[in-house]
VEXDORO-627901 format. One record per residue (C-alpha): residue in one letter; z, y, x. Coordinates in steps of 0.5 Angstrom, whole numbers, padded with zeros to 4 digits, always signed. Each point is the difference from the previous one (the first is absolute). Layout:
# VEXDORO-627901
AZYX
...
//
This chain:
# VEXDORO-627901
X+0339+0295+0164
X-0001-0005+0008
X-0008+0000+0000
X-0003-0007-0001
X+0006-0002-0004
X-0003-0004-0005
X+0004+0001-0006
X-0002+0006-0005
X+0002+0003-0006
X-0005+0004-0004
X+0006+0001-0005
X+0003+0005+0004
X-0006+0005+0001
X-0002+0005-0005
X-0005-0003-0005
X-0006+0004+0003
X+0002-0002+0008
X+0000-0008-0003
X-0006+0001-0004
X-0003+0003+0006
X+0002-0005+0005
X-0002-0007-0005
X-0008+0004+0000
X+0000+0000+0008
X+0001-0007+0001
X-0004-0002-0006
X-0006+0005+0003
X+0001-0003+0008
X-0003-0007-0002
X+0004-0003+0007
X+0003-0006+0001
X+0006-0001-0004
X+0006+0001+0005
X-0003+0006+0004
X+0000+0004-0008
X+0007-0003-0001
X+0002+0004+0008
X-0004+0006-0002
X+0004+0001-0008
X+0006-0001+0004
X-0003+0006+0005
X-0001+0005-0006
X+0006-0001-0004
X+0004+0001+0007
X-0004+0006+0001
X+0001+0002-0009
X+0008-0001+0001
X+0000+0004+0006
X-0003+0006-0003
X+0005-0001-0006
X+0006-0002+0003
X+0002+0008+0000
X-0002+0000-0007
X+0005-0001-0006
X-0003+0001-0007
X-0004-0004-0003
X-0005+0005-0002
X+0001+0004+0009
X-0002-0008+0002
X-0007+0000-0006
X-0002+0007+0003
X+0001-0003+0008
X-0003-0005-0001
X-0006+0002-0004
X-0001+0005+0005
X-0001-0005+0005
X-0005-0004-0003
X-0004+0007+0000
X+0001+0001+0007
X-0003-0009+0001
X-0005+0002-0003
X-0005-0005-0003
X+0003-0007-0001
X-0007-0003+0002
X-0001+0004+0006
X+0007-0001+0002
X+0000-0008-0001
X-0006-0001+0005
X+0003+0004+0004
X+0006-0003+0000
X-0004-0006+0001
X-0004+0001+0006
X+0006+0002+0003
X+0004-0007-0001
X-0006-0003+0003
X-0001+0004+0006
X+0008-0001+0002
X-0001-0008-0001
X+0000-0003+0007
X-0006+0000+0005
X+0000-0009-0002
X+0000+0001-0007
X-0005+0005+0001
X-0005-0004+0004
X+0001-0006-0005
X-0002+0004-0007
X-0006+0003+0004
X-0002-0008+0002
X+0002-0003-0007
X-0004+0005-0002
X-0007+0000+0003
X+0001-0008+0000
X+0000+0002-0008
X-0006+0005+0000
X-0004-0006+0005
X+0002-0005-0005
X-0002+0004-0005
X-0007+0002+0003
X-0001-0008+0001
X+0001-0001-0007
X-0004+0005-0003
X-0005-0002+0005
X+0000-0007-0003
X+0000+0002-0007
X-0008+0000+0000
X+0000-0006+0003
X+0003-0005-0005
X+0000+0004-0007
X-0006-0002-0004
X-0003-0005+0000
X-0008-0004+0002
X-0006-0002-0005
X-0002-0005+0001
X-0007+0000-0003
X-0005-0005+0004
X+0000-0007+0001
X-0002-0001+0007
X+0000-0008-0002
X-0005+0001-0005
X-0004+0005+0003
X-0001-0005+0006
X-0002-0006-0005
X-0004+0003-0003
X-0004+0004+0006
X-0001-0008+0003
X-0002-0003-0007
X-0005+0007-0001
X-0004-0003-0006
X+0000-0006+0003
X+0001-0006-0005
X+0004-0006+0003
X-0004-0005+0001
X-0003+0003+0006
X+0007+0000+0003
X+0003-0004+0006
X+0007+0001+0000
X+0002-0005-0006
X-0004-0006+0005
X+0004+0003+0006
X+0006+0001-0004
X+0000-0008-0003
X-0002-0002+0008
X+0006+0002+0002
X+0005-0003-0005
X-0004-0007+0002
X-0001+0001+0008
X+0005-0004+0004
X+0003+0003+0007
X-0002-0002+0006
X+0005-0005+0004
X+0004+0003+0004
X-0002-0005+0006
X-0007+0002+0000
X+0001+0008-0001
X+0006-0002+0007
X-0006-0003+0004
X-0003+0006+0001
X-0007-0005+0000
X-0007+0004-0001
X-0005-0005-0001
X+0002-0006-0005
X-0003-0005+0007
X+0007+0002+0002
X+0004-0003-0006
X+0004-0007+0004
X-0002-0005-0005
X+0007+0001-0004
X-0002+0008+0000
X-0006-0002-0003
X+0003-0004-0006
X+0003+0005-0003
X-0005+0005+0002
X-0005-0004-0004
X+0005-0001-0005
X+0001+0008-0001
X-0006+0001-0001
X-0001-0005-0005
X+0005+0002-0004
X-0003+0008+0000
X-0006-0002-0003
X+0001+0002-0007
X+0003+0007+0003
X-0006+0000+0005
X-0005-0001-0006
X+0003+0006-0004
X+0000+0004+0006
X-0007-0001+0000
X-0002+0001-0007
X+0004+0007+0001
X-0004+0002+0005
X-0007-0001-0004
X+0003+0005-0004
X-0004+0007+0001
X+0007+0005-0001
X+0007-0002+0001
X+0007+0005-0002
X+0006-0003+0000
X+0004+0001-0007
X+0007+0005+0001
X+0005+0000-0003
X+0007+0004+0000
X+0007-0003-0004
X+0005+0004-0003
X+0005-0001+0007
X-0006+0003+0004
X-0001+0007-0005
X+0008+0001+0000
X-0001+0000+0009
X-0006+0003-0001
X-0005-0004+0002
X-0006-0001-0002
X-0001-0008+0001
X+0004-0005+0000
X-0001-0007+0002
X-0007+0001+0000
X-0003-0002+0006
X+0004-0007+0001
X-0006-0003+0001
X-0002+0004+0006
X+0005-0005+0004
X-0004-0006-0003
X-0007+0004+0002
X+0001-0002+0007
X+0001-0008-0001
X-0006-0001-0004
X-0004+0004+0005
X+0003-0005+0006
X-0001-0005-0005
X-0008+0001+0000
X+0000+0002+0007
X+0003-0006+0003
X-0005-0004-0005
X-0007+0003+0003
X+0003-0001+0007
X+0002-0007-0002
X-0008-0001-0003
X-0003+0003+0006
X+0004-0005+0005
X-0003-0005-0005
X-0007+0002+0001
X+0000+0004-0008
X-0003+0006+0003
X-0003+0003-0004
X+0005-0001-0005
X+0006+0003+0004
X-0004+0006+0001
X-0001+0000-0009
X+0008+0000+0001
X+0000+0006+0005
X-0004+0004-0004
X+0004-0001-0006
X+0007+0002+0004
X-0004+0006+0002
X-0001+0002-0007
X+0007-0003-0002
X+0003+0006+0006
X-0006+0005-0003
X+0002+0000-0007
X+0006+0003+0002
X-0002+0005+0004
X-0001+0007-0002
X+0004+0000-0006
X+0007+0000-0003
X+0006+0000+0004
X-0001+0002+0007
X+0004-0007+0002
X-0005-0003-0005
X-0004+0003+0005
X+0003-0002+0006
X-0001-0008-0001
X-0007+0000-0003
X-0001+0003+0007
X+0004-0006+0003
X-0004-0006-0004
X-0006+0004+0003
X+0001+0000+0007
X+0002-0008-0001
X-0007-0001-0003
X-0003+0004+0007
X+0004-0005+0004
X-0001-0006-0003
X-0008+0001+0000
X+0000+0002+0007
X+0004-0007+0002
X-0004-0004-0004
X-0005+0003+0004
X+0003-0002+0006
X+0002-0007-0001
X-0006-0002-0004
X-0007-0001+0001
X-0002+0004-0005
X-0008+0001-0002
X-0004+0005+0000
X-0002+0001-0007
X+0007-0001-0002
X+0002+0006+0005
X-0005+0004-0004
X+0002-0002-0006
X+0007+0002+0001
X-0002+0006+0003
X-0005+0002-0006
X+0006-0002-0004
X+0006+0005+0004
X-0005+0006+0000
X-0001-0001-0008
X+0007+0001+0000
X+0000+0005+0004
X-0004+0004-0002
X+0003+0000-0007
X+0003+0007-0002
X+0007-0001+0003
X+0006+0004+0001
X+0005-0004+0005
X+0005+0006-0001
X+0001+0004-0006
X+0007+0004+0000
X-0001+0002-0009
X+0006-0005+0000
X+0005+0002+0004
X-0001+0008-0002
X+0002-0003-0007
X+0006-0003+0003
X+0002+0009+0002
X-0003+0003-0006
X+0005-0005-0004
X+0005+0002+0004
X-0001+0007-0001
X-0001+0000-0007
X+0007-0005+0001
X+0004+0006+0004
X-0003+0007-0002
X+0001+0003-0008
X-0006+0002-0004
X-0003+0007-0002
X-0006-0003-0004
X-0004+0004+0006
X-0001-0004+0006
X+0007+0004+0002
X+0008-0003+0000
X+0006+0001+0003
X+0002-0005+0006
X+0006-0005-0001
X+0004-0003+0005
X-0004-0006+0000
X-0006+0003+0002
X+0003+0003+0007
X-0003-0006+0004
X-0006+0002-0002
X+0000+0008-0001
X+0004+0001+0007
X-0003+0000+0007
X+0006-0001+0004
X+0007+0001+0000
X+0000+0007+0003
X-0005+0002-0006
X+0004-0004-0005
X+0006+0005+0001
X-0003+0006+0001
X-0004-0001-0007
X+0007-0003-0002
X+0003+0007+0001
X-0006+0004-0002
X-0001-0003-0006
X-0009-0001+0001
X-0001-0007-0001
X-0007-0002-0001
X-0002+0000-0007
X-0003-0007-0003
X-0007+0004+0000
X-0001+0001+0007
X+0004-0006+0002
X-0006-0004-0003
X-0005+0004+0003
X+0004-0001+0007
X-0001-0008-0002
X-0007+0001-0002
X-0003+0004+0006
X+0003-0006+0005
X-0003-0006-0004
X-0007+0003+0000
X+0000+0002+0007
X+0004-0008+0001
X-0006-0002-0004
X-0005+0004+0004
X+0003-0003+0007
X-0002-0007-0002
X-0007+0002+0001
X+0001+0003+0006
X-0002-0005+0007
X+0006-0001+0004
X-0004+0004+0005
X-0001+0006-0005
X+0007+0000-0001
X+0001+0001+0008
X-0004+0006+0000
X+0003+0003-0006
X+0006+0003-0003
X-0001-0003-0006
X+0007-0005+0001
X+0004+0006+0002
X-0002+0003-0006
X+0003-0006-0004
X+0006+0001+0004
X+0001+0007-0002
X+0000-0001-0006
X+0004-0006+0000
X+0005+0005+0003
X+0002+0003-0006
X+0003-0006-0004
X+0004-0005+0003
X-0002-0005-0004
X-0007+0001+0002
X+0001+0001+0009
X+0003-0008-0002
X-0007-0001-0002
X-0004+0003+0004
X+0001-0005+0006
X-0001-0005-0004
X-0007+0002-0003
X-0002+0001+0007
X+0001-0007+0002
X-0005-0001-0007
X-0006+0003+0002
X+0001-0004+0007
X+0000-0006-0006
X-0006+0002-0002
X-0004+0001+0006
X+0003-0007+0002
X-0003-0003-0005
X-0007+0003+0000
X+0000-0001+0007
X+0001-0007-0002
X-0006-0001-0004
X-0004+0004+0006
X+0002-0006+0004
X-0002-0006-0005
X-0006+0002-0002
X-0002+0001+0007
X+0003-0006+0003
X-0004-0004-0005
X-0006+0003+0002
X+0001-0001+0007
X+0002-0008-0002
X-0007-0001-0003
X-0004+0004+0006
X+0003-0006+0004
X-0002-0005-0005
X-0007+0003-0001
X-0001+0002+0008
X+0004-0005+0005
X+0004+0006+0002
X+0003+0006-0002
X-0003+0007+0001
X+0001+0005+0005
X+0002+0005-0005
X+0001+0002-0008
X-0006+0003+0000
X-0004-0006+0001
X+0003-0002-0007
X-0001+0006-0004
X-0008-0001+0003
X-0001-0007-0003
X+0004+0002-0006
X+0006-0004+0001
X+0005+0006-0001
X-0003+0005-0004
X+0003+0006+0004
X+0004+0001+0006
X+0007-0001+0000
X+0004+0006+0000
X+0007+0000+0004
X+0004+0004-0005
X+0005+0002+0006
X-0007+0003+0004
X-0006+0003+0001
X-0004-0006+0001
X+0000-0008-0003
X+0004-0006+0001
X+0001-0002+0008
X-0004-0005+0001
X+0000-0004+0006
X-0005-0007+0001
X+0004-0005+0004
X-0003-0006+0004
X+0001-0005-0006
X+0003+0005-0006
X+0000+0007-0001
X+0006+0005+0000
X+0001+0005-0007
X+0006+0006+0000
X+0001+0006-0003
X+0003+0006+0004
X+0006+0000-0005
X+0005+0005-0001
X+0001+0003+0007
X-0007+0001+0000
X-0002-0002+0006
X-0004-0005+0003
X+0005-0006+0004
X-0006-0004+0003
X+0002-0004-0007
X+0007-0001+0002
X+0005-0001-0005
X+0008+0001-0001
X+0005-0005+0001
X+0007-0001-0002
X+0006-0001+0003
X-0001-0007-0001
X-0006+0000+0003
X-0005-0002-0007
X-0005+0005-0002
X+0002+0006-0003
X-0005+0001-0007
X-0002+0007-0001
X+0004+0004+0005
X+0000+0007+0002
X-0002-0002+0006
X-0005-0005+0004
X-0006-0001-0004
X-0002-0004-0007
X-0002-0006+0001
X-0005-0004-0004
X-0003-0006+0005
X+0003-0004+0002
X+0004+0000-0006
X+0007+0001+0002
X+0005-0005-0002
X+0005+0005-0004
X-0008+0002-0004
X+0001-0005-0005
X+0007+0001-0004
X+0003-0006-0003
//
């Protein structure tokens, strides 16, 4: 028979030489054509060995005796099989070869994805809860003033776009139309502002969370809870704009009262809750400073009244206080890790995919504890989010000067380096300690502008320096510059004084300051220095 014809006959070969042949085939497990070539082959090869072979019995005996010399039917079918693929063509070869290793990489892939999706989160804390009850701390509600500031929001009015349009500082500027509805704003704000104060006579405040059915199925821990924040800023340029207006009426007294209340306003909101909480507690703060310091500059303000409202800021001050405090924002990571790890019950659990953002420093990191299978376990993810915030927590005590002379920064960045969450984080963080010393700069500087003023009132002139101040008792020590080794610049002028901090470039200027492109003074910059007096125009913030 031709080689490679395709048609065959078993029935033309003794019993023994087709039994044969139908085992090696089924033993080759190979593609279905190259069998069917390969029984072709064998039987060609059976027949030509018997063609010379008459009696059926002669044919039997050959026939037998040529299984015996092929020997074992398995060997000889994985031989015959190798052989069919190394005659296959060099492209076919190079195909099956490619195929082939794209299924074992694929295949890697999948068994090294399978950990990361099979098994699923306990969820065991509620972090809304948790942070609810850590602001209450056994406190009854009556001493709380979110409920006051919750309902002088809902009754606050914004203010005109015109007036906000017009850019005025100071309400002599309002034309007579602008002062219309400056007046009327601020009638209308009355009941909010009322409110507004009766919550700052509260001793504690803490903002109620909550956390809905649409927020625990995207995993997040609130939902709507801090809407009110939006609304915080409008009451507060409410009541700033009311104690200006008293001041530019001759109530100073009264304005400064109002100044003190938006600083408790911005004070009960710092050092505690959420971070953005945080952040607008910090603002309203920074308006208080700027409307006291223009009061101060654009009305005459006596004596007693400027140690009255000096006495009432260093009570303030000196009240136990943190500006920031970062327990908020860490229950925010330990949900999302509680969200995107399994638990074992001990502190340990495996990695989903969700927690990759988190665990993973890089993408280089990524693919290499991809390929290797080595993920950090819940536990040391944990410990890695602990160790930043304890350091992030101790860099907030640090001067800005200490800071400079320490790596203490550094060691924040290397341990942000291990998540790609956390290195998002981390420049952000450091912008939050400048925040902090920003705001205890501040308060140097108002206290020490006041007791400057009442040295004028009291003496005609102002000193030659800040020690003289703290000899007569006017500053109860020497006002340190966060950003130096030594206190405020002060410069007496011919008919006033100059005060400025050396600021974030902590060098001395001359008292220079930066500007931007359009020429406005640039508040807080990394460059120039602070200044405090004069009072820049952009220090009070509308």
């Amino acid at each position: 028979m031709e080689k490679g014809h395709k048609k065959t006959d078993l029935r033309n070969l003794p019993t023994s030489a087709a039994e044969f042949i139908k085992l090696v085939i089924k033993k080759m497990r190979y593609r279905k054509k190259v069998r069917r070539d390969v029984q072709v082959e064998l039987e060609a090869h059976f027949e030509d060995e018997l063609k010379d072979c008459a009696p059926d019995e002669e044919r039997e005996q050959k026939a037998r005796q040529l299984i015996e010399e092929f020997g074992d039917v398995k060997l000889l079918a994985v031989l015959l099989r190798r052989a069919k693929k190394r005659c296959r063509p060099l492209w076919r070869k190079a195909v099956v070869r490619s195929l082939q290793a794209v299924g074992i990489v694929i295949l890697y892939i999948l068994i090294c994805s399978a950990p990361l999706f099979v098994g699923r989160p306990k969820v065991s804390v509620n972090y809304t809860d948790w942070l609810n009850d850590r602001g209450r701390a056994g406190r009854t509600e009556s001493e709380n003033a979110y409920p006051y500031y919750t309902r002088a929001v809902a009754v606050s009015v914004k203010m005109p776009d015109v007036l906000i349009k017009s850019k005025v500082k100071w309400p002599a500027d309002f034309n007579d139309m602008e002062m219309q509805q400056f007046s009327k704003w601020l009638n209308d704000n009355n009941k909010a502002l009322e409110l507004m104060i009766e919550g700052t006579n509260k001793p504690h405040y803490w903002a109620v969370y909550q956390r809905t059915e649409a927020a625990l199925i995207e995993g997040s821990i609130f939902d709507g809870s801090l809407k009110d924040l939006s609304g915080y800023r409008q009451v507060a340029r409410a009541l700033n704009w009311r104690s200006l207006y008293k001041a530019y009426s001759g109530e100073i007294e009264s304005a400064l009262d109002d100044c003190i209340s938006l600083l408790r306003f911005g004070r009960h909101q710092e050092g505690k809750g959420l971070l953005i909480e945080q952040l607008v507690g910090i603002a309203i703060e920074a308006l208080a400073h700027g409307s006291i310091s223009m009061i101060i500059e654009k009305a005459d303000v006596p004596a007693d009244t400027l140690k009255n409202i000096q006495e009432k800021l260093q009570n303030e001050y000196a009240k136990s206080h943190d500006i920031i405090n970062l327990d908020g924002e860490k229950a925010f990571l330990y949900d999302y890790i509680q969200r995107s790890f399994t638990d074992d019950g001990k502190g340990g659990g495996r990695m989903l995919a969700r927690g990759a953002p988190l665990a993973v420093g890089d993408w280089k990191s990524g693919l290499w504890r991809f390929a290797t299978l080595s993920y950090p376990d819940r536990r040391e993810v944990t410990r890695m989010v602990d160790r930043y915030y304890e350091l992030a927590g101790q860099l907030l005590d640090e001067t800005p000067l200490q800071l400079e002379r320490t790596d203490e920064s550094e060691k924040l960045g290397e341990i942000a380096g291990e998540s790609f969450l956390m290195k998002i984080l981390a420049p952000a963080h450091d912008r939050i300690v400048n925040l902090c010393w920003r705001v205890k700069t501040h308060r140097i500087a108002i206290l020490t502008i006041l007791a400057l003023e009442r040295y004028e009132r009291d003496k005609g002139e102002y000193p030659e320096n800040l020690c003289i101040l703290v000899e007569l008792g006017y500053l109860e020590k020497l006002p340190r510059d966060p950003y130096s080794d030594g206190p405020l610049v002060y410069k007496k002028t011919d008919d006033s004084f100059i005060l400025y901090s050396l600021g974030e470039n902590l060098s001395d200027d001359g008292g220079q300051v930066a500007h931007r492109d359009d020429g406005r003074i640039k508040q807080w910059a990394n460059e120039g220095d602070w200044v405090f007096w004069p009072v820049p125009e952009s220090q009070v913030i509308q």
